[in-house]
N, C-alpha and C positions, 0 to 999 in steps of 0.2 A: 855917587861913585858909579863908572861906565861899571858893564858886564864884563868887560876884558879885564875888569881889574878885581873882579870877583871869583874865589876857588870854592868849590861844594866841597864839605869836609865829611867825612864819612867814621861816624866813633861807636864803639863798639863796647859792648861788658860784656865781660865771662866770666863765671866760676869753676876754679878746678876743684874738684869732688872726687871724695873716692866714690862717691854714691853712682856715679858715672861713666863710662867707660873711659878707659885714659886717664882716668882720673890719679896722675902722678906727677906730684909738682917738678921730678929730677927730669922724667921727659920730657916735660912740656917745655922747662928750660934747655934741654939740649934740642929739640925741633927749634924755637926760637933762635939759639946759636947757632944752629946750624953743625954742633960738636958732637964727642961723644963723651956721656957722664957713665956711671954708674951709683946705682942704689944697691945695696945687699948683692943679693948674685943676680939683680938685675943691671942689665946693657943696655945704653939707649945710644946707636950712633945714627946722624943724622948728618953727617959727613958731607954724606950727594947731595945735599941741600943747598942749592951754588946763590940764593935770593939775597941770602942775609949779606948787608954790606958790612956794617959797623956795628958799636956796639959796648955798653960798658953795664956794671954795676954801682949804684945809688946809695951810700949808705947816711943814713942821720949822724951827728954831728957824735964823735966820742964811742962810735961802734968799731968792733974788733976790724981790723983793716981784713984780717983772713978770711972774711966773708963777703969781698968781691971776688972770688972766685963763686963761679955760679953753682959748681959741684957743692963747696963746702957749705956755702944758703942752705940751698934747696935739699939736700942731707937732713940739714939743720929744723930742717921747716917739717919735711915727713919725721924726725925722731920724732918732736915735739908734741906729735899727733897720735891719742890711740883710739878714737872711734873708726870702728870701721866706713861713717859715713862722713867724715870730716871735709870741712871747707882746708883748704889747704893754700888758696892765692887768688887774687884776684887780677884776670887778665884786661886791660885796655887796650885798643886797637885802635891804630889812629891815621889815615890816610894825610899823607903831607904834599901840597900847590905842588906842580910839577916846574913852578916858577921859580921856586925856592932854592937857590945853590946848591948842587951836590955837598959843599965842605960846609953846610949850615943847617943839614938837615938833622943832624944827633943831635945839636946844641940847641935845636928847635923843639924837639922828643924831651931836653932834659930842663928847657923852660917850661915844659907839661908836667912833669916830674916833680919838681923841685919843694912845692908848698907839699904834695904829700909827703914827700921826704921829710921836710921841716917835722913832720907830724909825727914821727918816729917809723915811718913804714920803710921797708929796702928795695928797692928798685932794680930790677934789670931791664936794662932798653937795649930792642936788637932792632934795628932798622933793614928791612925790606925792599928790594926793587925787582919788584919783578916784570915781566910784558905784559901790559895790558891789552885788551880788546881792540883797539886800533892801532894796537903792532908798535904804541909808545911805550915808556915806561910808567911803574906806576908804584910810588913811594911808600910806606907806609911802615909805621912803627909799633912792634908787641911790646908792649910795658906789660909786665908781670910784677905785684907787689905782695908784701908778705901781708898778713893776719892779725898777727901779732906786734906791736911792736919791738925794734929791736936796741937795748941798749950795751951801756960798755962791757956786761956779761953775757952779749950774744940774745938771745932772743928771750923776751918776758912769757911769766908763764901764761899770767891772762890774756885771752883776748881781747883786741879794743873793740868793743861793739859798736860804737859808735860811728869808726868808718862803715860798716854796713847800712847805716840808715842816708850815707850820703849818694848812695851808688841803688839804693833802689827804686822798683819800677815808677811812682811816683818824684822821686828827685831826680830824674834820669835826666831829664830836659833840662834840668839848672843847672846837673854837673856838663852835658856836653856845651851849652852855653859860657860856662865858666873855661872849659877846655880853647874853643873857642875865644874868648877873650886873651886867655893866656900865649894862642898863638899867635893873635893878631898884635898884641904887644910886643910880642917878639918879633917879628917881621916888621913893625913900624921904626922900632929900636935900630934894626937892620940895614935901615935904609930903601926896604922893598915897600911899592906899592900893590900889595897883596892882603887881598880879607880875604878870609875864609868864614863861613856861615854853613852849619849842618840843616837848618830850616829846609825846609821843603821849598819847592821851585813857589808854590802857590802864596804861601807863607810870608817868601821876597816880595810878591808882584814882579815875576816874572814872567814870564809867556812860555806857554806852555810846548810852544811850535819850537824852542829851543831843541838841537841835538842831543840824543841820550847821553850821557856820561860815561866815560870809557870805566870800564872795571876789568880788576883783576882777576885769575882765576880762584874760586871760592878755597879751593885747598889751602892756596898763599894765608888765608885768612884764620884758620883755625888752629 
């Protein structure tokens, strides 16, 4: 496969915590939107936020429809919590081929999605474009998933522990590998000749004399 036909994909994990600063799963999803929510007599608007293109909610299969609105989630997700150091979501960040169709970039975000969802987790994908370092644009999508699973009674009280052992520092390389797979299926399905690979440049056997990678500004990212 030439280089031209090759994208460097950039994947990301985060936890929203309250142990944290920001640590509120209603702003992180109104910054994501780019909207304004509210939690208790907290306001989160994010209005000026002009990056976010698109964008929908993910729910598993027989979960309350009222809970693609991102307000009513994520309400749902801080009640549910009373530690004050609670995990509360977990964020993935996903840079998408600049090759990749404007009208095929969420359907790309929600082939990423889709097996957690299977899993019982709820998904919000807000896709991003913002300018990047060499004045092109530069795609990239915040999937935020819930904790807990959610079924046709809205959110379970246990947690699934089990998604945590797939997203730690140790499986980290197998899930963006697998992230990775899932886009590359999607893009082949597509009709595009585009791979994407988060590997290191060294890792490919690539040469190192290649151009730095354009990146976006770090705020777009957090």
């Amino acid at each position: 496969m030439s280089p031209a036909q090759l994208a460097f994909s950039r994947i990301n994990f985060a936890m929203v915590s309250r142990s944290v600063r920001d640590g509120n799963a209603v702003k992180i999803a109104a910054y994501n939107a780019g909207t304004r929510l509210q939690h208790a007599r907290k306001r989160f608007d994010f209005r000026h936020k002009k990056e976010r293109i698109d964008g929908c909610v993910l729910l598993p299969e027989g979960a309350p429809d009222s809970l693609r609105d991102p307000g009513i989630l994520w309400r749902a997700v801080e009640e549910s919590e009373r530690r004050h150091d609670a995990q509360l979501a977990r964020q993935v960040l996903i840079s998408i081929p600049r090759q990749c169709p404007p009208d095929l970039r969420l359907e790309l975000l929600k082939a990423v999605a889709s097996p957690w969802v299977s899993m019982g987790m709820a998904c919000q994908i807000d896709l991003h474009c913002p300018t990047a370092s060499d004045g092109d644009e530069q795609p990239h999508g915040h999937l935020l998933l819930t904790m807990r699973e959610v079924g046709p009674d809205g959110l379970l009280r246990v947690k699934n522990r089990a998604w945590n052992a797939m997203f730690r520092e140790e499986n980290g390389r197998k899930m963006r590998s697998e992230i990775d797979a899932r886009m590359n299926a999607y893009l082949t399905a597509a009709g595009l000749d585009i791979h994407v690979d988060n590997r290191s440049r060294e890792a490919q056997g690539l040469p190192r004399e290649l151009p730095p990678e354009p990146i976006a500004p770090t705020a777009h990212w957090l």
